[in-house]
KOLBA-603353 format. One record per residue: residue number from 1; residue in one letter; x, y, z of N, C-alpha, C, CB in turn. Coordinates in Angstrom, 2 decimals, decimal comma. Each point is the difference from the previous one (the first is absolute). Glycine has a CB too. Layout:
N
NODE_resi_resn_n.u_n.v_n.w_ca.u_ca.v_ca.w_c.u_c.v_c.w_cb.u_cb.v_cb.w
NODE_NUM_A_X_Y_Z_X_Y_Z_X_Y_Z_X_Y_Z
...
//
This chain:
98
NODE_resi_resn_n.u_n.v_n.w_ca.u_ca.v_ca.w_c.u_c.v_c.w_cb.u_cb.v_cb.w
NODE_1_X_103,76_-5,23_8,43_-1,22_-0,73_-0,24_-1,03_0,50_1,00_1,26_-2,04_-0,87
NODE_2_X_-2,26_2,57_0,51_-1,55_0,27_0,87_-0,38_-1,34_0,68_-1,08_1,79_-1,81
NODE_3_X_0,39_-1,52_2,97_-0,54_-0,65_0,92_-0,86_-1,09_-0,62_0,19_1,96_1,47
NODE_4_X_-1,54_-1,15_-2,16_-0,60_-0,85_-1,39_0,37_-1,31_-0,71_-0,21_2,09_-0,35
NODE_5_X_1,25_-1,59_-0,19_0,60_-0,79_-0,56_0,66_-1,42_0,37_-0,03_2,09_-0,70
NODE_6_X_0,53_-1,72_1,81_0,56_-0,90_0,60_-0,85_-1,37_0,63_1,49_2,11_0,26
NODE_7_X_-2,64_-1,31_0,41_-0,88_-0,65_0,55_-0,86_-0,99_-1,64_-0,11_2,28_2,64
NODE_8_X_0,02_-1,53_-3,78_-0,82_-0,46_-1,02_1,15_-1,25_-0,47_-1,63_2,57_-0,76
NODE_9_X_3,34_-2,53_0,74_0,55_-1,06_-0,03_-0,12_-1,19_0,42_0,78_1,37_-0,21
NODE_10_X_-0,83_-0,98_1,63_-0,08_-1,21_1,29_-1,35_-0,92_-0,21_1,19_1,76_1,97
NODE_11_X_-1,89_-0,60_-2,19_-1,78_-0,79_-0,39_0,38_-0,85_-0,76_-1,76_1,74_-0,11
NODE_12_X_2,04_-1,75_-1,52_-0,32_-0,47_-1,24_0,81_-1,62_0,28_-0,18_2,77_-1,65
NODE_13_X_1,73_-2,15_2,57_1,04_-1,30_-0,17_-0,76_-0,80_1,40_2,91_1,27_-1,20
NODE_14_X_-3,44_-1,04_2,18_0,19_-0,70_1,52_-1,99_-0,01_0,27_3,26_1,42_1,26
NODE_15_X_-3,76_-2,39_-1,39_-1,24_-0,37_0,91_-0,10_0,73_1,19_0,10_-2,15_-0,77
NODE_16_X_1,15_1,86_1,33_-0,38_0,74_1,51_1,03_0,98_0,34_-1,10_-2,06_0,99
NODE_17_X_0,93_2,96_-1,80_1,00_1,42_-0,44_0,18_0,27_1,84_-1,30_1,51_-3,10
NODE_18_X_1,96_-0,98_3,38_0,14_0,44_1,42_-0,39_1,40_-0,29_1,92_-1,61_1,03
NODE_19_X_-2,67_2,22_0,35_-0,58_1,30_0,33_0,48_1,19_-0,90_-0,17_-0,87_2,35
NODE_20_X_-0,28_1,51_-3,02_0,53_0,96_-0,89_0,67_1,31_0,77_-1,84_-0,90_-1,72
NODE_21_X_1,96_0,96_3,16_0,46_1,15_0,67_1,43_-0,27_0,53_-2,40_0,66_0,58
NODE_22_X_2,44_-2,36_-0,29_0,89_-0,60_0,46_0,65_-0,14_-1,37_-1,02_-1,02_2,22
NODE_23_X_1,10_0,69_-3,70_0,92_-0,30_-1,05_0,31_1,33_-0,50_-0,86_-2,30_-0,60
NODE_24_X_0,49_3,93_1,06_0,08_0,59_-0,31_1,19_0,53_1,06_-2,24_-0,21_-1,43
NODE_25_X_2,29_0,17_3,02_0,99_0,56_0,53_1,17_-1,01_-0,13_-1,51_1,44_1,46
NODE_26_X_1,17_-2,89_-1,46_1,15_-0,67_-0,72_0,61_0,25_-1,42_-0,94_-1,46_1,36
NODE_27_X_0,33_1,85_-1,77_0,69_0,83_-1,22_0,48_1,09_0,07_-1,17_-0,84_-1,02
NODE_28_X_1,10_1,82_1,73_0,42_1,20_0,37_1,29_-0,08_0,83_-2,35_0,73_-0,15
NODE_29_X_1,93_-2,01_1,35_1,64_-0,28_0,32_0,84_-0,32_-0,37_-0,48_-0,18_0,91
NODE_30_X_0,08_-0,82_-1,72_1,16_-0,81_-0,87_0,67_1,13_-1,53_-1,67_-2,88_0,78
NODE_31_X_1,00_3,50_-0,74_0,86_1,54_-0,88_0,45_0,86_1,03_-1,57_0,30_-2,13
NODE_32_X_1,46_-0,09_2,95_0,36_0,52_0,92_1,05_-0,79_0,18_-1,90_0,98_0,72
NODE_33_X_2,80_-2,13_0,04_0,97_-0,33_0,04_0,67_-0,46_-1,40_-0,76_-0,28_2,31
NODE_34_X_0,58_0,48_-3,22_0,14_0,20_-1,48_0,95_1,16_0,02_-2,38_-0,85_-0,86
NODE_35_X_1,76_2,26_1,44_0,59_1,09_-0,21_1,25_0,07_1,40_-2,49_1,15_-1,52
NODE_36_X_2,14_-1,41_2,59_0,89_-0,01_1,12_1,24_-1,51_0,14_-2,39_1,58_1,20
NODE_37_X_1,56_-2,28_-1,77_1,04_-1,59_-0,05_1,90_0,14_-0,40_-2,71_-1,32_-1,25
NODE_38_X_2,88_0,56_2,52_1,57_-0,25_-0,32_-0,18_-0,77_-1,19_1,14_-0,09_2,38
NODE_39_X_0,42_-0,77_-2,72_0,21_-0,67_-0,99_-0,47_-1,38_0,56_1,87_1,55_-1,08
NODE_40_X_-2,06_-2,10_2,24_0,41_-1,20_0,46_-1,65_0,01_-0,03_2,75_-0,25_1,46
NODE_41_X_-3,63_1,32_-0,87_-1,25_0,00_-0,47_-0,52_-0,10_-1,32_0,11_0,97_1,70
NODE_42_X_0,00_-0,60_-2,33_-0,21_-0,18_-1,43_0,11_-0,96_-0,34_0,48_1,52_-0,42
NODE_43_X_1,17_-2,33_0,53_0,34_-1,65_-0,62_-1,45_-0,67_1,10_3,72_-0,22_-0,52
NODE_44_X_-3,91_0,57_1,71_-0,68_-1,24_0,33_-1,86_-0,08_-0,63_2,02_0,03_2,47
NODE_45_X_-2,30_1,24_-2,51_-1,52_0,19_-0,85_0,19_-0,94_-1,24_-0,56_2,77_0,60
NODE_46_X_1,46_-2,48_-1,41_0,17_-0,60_-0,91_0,01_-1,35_-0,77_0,54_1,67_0,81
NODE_47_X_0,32_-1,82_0,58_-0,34_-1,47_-0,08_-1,25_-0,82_0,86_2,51_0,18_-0,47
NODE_48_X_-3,04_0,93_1,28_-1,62_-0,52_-0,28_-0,71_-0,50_-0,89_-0,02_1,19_0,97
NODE_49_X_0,38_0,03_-1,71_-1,02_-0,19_-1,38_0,29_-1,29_-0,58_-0,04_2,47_-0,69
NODE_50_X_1,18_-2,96_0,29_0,39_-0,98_-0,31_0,89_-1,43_0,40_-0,67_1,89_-0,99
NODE_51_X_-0,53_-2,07_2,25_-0,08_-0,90_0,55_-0,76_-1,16_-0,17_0,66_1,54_0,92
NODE_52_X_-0,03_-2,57_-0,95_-0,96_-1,36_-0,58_-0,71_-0,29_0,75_1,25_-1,00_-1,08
NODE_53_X_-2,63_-0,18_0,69_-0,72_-0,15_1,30_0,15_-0,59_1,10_-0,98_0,26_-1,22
NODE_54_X_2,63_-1,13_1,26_0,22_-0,53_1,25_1,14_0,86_0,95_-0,70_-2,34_-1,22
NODE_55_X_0,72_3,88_0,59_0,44_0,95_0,71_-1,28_0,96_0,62_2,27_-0,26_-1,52
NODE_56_X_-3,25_0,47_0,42_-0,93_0,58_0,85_-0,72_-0,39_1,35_-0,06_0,57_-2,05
NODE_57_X_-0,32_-2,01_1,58_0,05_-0,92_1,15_0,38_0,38_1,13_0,30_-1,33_-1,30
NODE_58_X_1,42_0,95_1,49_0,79_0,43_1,25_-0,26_1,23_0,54_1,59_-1,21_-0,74
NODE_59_X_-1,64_2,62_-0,26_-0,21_1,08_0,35_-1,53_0,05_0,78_1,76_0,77_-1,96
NODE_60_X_-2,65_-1,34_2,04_-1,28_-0,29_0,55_-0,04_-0,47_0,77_-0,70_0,01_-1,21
NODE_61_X_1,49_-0,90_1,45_0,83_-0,79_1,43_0,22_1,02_0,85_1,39_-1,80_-1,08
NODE_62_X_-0,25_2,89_1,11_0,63_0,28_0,23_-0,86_1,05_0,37_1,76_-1,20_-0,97
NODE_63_X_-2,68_1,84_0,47_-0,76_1,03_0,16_-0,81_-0,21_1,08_0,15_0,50_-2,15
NODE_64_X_-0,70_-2,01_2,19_-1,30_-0,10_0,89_0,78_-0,10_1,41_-1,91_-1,36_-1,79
NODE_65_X_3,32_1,04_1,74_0,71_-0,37_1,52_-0,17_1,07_0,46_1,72_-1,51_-0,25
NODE_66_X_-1,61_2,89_-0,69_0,15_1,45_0,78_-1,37_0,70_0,09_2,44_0,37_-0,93
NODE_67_X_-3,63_-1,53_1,24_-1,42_0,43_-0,25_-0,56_0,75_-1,11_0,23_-0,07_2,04
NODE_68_X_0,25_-0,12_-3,50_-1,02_0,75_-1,23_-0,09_-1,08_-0,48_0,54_2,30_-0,64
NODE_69_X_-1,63_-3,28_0,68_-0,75_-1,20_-0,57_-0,57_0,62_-1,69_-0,92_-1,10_2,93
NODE_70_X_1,56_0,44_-3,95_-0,60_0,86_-1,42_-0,55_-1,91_-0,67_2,43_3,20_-0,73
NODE_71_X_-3,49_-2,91_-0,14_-0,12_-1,16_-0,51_0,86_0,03_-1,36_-2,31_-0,35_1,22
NODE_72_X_2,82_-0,68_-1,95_0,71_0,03_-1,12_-0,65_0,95_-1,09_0,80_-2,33_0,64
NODE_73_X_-2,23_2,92_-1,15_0,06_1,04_-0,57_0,38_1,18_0,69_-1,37_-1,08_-1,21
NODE_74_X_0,58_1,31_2,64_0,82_1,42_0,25_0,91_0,27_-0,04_-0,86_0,24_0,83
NODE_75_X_1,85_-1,31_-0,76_1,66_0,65_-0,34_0,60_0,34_-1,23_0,42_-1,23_1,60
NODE_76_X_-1,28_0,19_-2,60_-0,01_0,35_-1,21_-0,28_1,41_-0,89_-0,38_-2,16_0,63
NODE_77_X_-0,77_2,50_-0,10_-0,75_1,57_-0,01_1,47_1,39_0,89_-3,51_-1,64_0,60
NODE_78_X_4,03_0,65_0,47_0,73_1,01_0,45_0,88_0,30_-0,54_-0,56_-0,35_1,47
NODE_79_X_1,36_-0,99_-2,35_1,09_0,27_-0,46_-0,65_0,83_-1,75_1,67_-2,41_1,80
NODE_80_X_-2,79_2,05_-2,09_0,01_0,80_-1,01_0,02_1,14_-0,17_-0,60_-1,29_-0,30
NODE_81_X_0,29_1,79_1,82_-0,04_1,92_0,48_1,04_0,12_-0,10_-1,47_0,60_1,59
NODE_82_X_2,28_-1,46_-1,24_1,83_0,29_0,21_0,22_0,11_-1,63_0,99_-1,78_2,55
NODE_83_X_-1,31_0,96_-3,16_0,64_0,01_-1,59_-0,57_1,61_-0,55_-0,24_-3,22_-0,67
NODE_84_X_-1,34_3,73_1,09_-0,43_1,00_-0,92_0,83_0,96_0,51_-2,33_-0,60_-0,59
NODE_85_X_2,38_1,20_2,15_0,88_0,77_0,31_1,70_0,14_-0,40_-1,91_-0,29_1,47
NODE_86_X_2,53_-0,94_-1,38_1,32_0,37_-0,75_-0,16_0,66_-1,06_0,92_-1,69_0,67
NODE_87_X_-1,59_0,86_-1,62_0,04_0,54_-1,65_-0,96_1,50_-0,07_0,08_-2,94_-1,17
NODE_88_X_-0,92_3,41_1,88_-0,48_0,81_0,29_1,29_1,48_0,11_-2,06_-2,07_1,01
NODE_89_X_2,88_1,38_0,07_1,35_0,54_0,47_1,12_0,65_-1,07_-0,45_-1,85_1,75
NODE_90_X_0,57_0,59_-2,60_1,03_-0,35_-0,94_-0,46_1,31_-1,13_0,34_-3,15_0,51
NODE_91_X_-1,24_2,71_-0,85_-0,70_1,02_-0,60_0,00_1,11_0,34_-1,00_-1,28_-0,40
NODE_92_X_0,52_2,23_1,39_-0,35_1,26_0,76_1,98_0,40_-0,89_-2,41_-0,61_3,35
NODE_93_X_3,05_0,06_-2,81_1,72_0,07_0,22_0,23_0,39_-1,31_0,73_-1,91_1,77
NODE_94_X_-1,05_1,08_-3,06_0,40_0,11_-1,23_-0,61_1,23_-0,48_0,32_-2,38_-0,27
NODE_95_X_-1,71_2,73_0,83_-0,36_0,95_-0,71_0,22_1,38_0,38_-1,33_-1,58_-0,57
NODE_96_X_2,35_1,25_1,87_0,93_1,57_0,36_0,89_0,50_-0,82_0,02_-0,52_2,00
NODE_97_X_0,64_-0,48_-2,59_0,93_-0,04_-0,69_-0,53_-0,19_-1,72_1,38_-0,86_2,37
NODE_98_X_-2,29_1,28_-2,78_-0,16_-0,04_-1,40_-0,86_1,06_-0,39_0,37_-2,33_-0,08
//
């Protein structure tokens, strides 16, 4: 996925899209440990993504103890970088193989 793009996502879904330079190297990392990720990494992205909201919650908890204060959309936006990059991933993978 282009930089563009990503940033034109974040716009359309989020009022207060976070910085388009910042959702762009978060996207780049999060495929990035996509391609380098153990297994135990992987299960836990994963279940980011599909985490309810009184897990995201905690995870925001848990985040701000270790000083990264996110408001409930930015994490939302983050985890959606996490969702485009997997499938981004998933993809890249299948189309080695076809």
């Amino acid at each position: 996925m282009k930089r563009q793009q990503i940033y034109e996502l974040l716009e359309s879904l989020y009022a207060d899209a976070i910085e388009p330079e910042s959702a762009w190297q978060t996207y780049q990392n999060f495929y990035h440990i996509c391609t380098d990720g153990d297994k135990d990494t992987m299960d836990y992205m994963y279940n980011v993504i599909d985490m309810s909201a009184t897990q995201r919650l905690e995870l925001r908890r848990k985040m701000a103890e270790r000083g990264f204060e996110l408001t409930p959309s930015q994490l939302n936006q983050y985890i959606f970088l996490l969702l485009l990059a997997t499938m981004d991933y998933i993809d890249d993978r299948r189309n080695e193989y076809t």
